[in-house]
N, CA, C and O of each residue as an XYZ file, in Angstrom:
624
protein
N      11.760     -7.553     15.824
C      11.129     -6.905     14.687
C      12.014     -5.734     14.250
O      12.513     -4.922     15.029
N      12.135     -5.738     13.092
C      13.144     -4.500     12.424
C      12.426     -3.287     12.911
O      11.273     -3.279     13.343
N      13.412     -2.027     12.773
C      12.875     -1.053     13.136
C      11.694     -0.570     12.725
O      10.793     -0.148     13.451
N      11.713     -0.689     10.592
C      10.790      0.020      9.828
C       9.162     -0.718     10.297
O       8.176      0.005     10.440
N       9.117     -1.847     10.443
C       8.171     -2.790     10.778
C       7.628     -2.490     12.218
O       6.455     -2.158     12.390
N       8.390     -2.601     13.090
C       7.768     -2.062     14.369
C       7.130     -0.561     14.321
O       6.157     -0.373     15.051
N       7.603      0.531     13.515
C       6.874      1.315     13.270
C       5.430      1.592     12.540
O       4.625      2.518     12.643
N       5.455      0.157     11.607
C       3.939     -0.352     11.261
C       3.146     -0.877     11.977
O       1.981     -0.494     11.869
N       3.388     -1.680     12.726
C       3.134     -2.411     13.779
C       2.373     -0.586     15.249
O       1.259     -0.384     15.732
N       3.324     -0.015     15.337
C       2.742      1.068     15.853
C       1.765      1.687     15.105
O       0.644      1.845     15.589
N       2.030      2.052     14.010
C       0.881      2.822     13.459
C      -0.619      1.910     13.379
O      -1.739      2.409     13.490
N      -0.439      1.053     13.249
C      -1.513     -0.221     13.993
C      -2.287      0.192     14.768
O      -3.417      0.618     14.528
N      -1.655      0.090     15.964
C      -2.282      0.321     17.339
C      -2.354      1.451     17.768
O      -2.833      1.685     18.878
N      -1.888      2.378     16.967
C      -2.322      4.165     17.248
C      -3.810      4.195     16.532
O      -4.604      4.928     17.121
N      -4.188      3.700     15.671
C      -5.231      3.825     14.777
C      -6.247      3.034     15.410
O      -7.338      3.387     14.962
N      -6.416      1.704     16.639
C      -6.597      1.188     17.398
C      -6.712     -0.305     16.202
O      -7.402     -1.286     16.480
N      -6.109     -0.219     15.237
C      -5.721     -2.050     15.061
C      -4.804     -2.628     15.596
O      -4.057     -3.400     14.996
N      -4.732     -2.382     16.638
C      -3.569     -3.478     17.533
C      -3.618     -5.198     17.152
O      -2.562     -5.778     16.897
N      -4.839     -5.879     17.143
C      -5.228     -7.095     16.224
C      -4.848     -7.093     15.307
O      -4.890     -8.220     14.814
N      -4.387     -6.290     14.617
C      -3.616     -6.832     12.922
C      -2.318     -6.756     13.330
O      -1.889     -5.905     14.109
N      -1.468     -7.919     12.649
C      -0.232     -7.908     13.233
C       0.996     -7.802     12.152
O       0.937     -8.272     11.015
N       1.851     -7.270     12.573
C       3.281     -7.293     11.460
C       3.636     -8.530     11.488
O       3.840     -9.071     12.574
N       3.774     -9.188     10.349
C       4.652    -10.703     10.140
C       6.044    -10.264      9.565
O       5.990     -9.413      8.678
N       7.393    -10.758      9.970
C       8.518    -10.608      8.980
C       8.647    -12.208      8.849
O       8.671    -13.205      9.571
N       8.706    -11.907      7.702
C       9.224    -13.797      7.069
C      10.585    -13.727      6.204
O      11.116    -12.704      5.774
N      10.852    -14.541      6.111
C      12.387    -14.940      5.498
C      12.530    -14.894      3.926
O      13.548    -14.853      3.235
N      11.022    -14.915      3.531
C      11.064    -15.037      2.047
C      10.955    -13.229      1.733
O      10.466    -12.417      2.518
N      11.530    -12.934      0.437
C      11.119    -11.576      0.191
C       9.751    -11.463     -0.443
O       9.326    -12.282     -1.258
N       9.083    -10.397     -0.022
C       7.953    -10.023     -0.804
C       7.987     -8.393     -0.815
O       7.241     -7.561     -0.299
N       9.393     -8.258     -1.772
C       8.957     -7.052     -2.919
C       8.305     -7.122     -4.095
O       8.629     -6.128     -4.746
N       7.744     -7.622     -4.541
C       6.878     -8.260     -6.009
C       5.751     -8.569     -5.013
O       5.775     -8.933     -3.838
N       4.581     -8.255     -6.023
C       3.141     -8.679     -5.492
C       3.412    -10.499     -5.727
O       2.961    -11.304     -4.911
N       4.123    -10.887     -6.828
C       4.099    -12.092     -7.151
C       4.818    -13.060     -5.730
O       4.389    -14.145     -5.341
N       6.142    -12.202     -5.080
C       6.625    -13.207     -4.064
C       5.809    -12.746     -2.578
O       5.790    -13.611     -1.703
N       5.281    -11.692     -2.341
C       4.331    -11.746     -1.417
C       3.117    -12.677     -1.640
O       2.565    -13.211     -0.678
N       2.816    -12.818     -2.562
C       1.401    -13.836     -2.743
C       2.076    -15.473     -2.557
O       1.348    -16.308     -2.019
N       3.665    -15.944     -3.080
C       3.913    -16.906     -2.446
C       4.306    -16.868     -1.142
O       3.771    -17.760     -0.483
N       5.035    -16.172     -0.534
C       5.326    -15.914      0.810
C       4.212    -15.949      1.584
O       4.581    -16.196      2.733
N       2.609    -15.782      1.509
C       1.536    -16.296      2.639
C       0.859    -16.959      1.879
O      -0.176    -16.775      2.519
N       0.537    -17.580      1.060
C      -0.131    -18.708     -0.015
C      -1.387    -17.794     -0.398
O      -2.450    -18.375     -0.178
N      -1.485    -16.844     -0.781
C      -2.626    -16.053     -1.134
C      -2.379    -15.983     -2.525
O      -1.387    -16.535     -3.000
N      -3.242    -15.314     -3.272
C      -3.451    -14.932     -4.406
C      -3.152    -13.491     -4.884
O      -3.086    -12.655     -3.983
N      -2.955    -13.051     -6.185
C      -1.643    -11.805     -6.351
C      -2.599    -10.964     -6.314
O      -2.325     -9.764     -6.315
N      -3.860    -11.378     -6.275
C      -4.743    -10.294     -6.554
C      -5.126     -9.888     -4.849
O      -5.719     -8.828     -4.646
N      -4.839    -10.580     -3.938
C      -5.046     -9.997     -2.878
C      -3.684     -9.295     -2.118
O      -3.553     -8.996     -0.931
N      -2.979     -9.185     -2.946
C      -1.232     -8.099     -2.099
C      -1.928     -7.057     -2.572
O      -2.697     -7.120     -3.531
N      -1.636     -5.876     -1.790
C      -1.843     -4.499     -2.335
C      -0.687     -4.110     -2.255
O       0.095     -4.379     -1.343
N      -0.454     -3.366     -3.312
C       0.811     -2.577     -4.183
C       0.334     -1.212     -3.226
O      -0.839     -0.895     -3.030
N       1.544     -0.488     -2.682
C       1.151      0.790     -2.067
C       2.040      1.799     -3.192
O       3.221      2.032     -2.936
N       1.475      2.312     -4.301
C       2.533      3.217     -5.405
C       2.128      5.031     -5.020
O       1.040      5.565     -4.803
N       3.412      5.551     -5.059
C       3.238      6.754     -4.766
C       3.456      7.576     -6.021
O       4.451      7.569     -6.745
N       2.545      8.156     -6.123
C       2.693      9.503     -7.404
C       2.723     10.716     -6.856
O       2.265     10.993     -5.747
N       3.395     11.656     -7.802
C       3.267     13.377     -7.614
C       2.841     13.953     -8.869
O       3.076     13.552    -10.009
N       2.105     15.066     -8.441
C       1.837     16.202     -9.575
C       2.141     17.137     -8.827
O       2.902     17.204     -7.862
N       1.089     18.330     -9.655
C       1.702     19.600     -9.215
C       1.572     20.069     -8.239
O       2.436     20.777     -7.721
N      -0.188     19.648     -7.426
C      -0.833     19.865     -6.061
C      -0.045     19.097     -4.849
O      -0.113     19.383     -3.653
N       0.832     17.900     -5.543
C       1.360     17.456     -4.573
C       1.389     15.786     -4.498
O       1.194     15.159     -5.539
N       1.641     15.072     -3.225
C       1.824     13.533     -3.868
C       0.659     12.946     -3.565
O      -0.097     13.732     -2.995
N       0.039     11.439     -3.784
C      -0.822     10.919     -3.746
C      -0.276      9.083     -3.916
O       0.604      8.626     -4.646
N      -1.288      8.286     -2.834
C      -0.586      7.039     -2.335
C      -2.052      5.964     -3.223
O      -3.252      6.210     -3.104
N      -1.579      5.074     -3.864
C      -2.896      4.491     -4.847
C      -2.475      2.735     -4.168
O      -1.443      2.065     -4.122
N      -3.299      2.619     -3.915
C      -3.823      1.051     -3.255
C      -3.740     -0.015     -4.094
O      -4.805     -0.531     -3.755
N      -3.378     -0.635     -4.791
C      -3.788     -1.690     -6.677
C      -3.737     -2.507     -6.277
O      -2.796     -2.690     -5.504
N      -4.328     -3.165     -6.418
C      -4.379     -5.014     -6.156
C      -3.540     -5.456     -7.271
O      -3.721     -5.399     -8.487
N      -2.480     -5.956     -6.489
C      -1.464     -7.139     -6.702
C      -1.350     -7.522     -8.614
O      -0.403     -7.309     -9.371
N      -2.754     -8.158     -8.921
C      -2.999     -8.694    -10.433
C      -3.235     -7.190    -11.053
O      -3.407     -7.322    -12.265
N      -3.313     -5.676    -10.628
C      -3.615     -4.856    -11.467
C      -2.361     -3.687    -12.082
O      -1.617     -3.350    -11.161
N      -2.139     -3.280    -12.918
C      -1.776     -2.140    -13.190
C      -2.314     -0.888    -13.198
O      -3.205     -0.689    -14.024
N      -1.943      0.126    -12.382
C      -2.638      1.442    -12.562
C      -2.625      1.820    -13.751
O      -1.765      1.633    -14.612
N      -3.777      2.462    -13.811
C      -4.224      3.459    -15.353
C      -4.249      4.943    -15.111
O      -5.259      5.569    -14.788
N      -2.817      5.553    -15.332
C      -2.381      6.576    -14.888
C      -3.387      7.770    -15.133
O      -3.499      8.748    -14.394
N      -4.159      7.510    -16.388
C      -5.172      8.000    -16.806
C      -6.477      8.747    -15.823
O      -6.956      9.827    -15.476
N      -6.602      7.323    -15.702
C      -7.520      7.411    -14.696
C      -7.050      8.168    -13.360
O      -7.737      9.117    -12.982
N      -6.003      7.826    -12.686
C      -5.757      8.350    -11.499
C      -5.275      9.940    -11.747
O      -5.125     10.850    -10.932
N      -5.158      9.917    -12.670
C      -4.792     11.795    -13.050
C      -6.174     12.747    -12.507
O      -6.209     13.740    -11.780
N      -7.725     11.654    -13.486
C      -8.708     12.068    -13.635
C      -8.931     12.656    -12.244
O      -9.164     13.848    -12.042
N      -8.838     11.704    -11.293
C      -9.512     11.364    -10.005
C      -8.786     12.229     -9.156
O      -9.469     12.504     -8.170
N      -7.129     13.033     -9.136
C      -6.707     13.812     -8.552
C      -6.862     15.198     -8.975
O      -6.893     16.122     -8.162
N      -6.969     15.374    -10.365
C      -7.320     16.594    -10.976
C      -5.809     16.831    -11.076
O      -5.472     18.005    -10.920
N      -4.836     15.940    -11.307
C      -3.137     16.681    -11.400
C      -2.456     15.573    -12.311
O      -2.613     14.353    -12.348
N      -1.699     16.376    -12.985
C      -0.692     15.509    -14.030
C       0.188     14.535    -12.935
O       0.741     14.982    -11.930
N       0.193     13.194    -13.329
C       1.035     12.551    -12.445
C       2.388     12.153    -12.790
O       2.559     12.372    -13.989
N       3.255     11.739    -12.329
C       4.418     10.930    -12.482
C       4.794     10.127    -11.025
O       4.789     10.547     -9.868
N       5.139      8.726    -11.615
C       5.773      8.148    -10.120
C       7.053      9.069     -9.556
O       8.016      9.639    -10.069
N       6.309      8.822     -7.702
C       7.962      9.360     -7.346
C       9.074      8.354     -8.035
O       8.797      7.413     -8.779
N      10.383      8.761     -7.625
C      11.239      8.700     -8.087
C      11.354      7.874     -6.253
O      10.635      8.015     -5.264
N      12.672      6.991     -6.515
C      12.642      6.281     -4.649
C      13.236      7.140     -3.849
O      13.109      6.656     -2.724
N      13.861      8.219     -3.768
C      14.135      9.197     -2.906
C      13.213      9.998     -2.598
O      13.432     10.454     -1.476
N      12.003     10.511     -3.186
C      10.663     10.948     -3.327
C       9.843      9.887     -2.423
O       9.288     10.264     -1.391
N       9.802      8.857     -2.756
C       9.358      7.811     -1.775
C       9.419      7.647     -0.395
O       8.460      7.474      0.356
N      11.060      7.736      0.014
C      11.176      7.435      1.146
C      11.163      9.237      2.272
O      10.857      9.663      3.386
N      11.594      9.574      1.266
C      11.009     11.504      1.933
C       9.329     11.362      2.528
O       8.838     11.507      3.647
N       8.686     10.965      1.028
C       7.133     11.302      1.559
C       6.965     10.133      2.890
O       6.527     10.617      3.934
N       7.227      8.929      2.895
C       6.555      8.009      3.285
C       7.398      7.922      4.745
O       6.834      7.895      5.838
N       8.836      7.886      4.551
C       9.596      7.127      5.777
C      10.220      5.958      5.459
O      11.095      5.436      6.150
N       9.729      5.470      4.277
C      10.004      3.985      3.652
C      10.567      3.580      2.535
O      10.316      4.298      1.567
N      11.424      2.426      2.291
C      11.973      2.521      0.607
C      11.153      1.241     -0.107
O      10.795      0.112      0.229
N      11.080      2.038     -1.213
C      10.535      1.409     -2.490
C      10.447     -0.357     -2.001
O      11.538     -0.833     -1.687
N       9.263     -1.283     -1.930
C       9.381     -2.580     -1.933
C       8.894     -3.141     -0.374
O       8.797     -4.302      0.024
N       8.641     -1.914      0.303
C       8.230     -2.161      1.956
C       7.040     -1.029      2.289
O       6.467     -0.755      3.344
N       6.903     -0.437      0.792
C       5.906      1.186      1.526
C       4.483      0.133      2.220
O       3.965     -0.798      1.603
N       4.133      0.546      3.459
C       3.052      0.310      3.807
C       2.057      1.280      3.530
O       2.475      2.350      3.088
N       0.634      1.129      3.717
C      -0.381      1.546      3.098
C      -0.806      3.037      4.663
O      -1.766      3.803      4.583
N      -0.114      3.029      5.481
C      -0.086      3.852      6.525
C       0.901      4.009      7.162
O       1.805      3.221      6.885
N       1.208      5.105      8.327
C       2.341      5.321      9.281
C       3.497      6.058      8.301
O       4.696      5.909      8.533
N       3.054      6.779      7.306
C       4.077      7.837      6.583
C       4.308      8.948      7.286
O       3.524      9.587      7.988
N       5.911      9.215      6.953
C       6.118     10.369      7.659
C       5.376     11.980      6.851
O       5.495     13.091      7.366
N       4.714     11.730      5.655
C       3.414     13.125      4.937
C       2.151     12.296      5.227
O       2.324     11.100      4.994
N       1.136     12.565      5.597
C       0.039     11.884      5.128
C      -0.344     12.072      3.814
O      -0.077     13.156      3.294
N      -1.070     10.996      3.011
C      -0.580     11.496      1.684
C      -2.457     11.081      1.336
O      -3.077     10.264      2.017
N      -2.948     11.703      0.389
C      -4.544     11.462      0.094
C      -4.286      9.793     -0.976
O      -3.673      9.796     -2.043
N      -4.780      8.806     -0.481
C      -5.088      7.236     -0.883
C      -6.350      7.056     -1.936
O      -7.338      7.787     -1.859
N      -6.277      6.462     -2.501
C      -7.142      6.004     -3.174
C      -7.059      4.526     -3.219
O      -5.939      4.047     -3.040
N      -8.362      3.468     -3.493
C      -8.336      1.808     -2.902
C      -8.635      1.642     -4.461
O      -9.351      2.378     -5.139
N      -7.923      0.503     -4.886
C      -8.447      0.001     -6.275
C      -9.646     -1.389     -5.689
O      -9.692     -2.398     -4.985
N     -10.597     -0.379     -6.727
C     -11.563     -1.565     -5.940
C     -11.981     -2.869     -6.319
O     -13.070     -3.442     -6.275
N     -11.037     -3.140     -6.639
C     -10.876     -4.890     -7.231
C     -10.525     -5.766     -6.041
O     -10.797     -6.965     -5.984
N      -9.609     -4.753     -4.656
C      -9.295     -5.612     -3.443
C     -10.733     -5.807     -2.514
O     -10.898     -6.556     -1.551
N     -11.482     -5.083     -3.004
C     -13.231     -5.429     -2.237
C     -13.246     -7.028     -2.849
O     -13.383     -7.845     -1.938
N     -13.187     -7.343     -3.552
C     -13.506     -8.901     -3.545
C     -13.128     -9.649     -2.922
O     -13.769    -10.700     -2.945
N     -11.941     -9.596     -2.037
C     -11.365    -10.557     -1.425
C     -11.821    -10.427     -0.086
O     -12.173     -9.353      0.402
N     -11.815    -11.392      0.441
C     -11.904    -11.373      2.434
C     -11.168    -10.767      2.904
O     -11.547     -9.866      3.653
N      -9.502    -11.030      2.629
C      -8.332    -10.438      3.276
C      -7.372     -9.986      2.075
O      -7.130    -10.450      0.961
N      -7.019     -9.087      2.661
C      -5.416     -8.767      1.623
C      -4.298     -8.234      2.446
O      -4.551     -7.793      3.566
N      -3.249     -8.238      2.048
C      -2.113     -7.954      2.689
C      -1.025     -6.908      1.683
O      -0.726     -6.688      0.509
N      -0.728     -6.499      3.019
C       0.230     -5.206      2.627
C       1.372     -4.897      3.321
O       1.568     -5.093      4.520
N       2.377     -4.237      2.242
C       3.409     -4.256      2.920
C       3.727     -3.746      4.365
O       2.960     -2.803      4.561
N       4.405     -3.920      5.308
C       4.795     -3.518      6.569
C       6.015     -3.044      6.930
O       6.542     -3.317      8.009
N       6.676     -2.091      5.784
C       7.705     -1.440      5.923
C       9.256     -1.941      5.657
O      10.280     -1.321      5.945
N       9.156     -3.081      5.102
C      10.500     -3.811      4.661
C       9.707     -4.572      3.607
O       8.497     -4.799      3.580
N      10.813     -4.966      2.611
C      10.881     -6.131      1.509
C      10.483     -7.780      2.174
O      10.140     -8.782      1.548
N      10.659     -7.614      3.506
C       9.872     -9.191      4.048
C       9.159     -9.130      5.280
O       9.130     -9.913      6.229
N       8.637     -8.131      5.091
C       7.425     -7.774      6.464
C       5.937     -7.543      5.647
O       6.044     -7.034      4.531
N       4.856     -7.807      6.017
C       3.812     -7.522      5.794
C       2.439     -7.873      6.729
O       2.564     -8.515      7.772
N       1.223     -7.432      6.297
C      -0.053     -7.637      8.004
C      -1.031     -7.791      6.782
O      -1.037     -7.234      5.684
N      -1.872     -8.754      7.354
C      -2.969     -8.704      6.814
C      -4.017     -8.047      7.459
O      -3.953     -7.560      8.588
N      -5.178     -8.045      6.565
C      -6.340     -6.921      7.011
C      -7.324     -7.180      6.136
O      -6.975     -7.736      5.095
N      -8.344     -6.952      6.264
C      -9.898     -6.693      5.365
C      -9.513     -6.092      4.178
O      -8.339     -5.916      3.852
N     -10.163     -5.878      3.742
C     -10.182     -4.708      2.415
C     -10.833     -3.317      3.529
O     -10.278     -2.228      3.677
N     -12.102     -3.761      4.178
C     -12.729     -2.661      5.058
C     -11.999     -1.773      6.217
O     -12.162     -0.620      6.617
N     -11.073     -2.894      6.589
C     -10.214     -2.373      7.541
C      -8.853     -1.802      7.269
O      -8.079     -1.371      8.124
N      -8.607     -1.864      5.645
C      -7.628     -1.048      5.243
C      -8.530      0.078      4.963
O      -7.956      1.149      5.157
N      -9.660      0.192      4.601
C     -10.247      1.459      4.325
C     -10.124      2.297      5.225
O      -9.551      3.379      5.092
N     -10.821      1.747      6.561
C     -10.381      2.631      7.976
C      -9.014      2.889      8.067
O      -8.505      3.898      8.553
N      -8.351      1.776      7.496
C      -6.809      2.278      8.525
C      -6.220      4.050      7.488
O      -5.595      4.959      8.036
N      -6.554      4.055      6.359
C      -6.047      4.627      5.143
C      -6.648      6.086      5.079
O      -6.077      7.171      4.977
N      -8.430      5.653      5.204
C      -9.222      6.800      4.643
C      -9.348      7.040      3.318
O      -9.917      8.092      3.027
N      -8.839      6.108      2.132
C      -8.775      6.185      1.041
C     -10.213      6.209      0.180
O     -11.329      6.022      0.665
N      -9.862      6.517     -1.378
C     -11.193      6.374     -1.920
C     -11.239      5.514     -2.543
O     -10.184      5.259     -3.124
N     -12.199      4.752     -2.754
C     -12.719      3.554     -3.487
C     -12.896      3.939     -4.589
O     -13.813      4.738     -4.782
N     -11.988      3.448     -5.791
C     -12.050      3.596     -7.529
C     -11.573      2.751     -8.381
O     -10.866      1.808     -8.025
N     -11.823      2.927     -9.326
C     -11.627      2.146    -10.557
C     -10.368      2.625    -11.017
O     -10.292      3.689    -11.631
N      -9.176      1.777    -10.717
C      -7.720      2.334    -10.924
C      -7.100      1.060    -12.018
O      -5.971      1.232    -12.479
N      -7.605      0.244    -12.266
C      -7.181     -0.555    -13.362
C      -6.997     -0.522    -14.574
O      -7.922     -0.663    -15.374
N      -5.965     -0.360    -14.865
C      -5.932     -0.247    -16.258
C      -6.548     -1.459    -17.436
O      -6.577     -2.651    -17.128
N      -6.904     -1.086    -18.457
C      -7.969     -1.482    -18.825
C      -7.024     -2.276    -20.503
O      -7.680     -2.877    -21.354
């Protein structure tokens, strides 16, 4: 297991999901579109892990796969003007580069928010710290793993 991945894989089992497991596969899944072919799922069940900053500081937004954030909205919900990091901003806050951020095990903890369109599904999957690593999980059990808030982040 690559380094960045075994460190997901730890943050796993520090949190006590040792049962959810890191997969690396051969296909890439940087695109919600080639992660959803890479485990035969649907795009709406990859979660996109996107990091923004304002002025209070950065913030990590959950989107299901089929959604676009509505920057709008997520401004509302932080109370701060946003802009995406930039990928050096990324891998500072997180530990990780752009196309592998997992949804936990950052080197900031960063305040999450869940787009709650991934509550519909049974399972969804998220990245695991590389462009071809990823774990599946609940929607519920990313909630635990995250602490995030459940919102309406879709752009409309």
């Amino acid at each position: 297991m690559s380094p960045s991945a075994r460190r997901v894989q730890e943050a796993l089992e520090a949190r006590g999901f040792g049962h959810l497991r890191v997969v690396e596969l051969t296909a890439s899944t940087r695109t919600a579109q080639e992660a959803a072919e890479a485990v035969g799922a649907k795009v709406g069940q990859i979660v996109k892990s996107l990091v923004f900053v304002g002025e209070k500081g950065a913030y990590l937004f959950l989107v299901s796969g089929q959604n676009r954030l509505d920057l709008r909205k997520a401004e509302a919900l932080t109370g701060d003007p946003l802009r995406r990091a930039t990928p050096e901003e990324v891998r500072a806050l997180t530990g990780f580069a752009i196309g592998g951020v997992p949804p936990l095990g950052h080197t900031t903890p960063l305040p999450a928010f869940l787009d709650q369109d991934l509550l519909a599904h049974g399972e969804v999957w998220a990245a695991a710290g590389t462009p071809r690593a990823l774990f599946r999980a609940t929607p519920e059990e990313l909630l635990a793993l995250t602490g995030a808030k459940v919102a309406d982040l879709k752009e409309a």
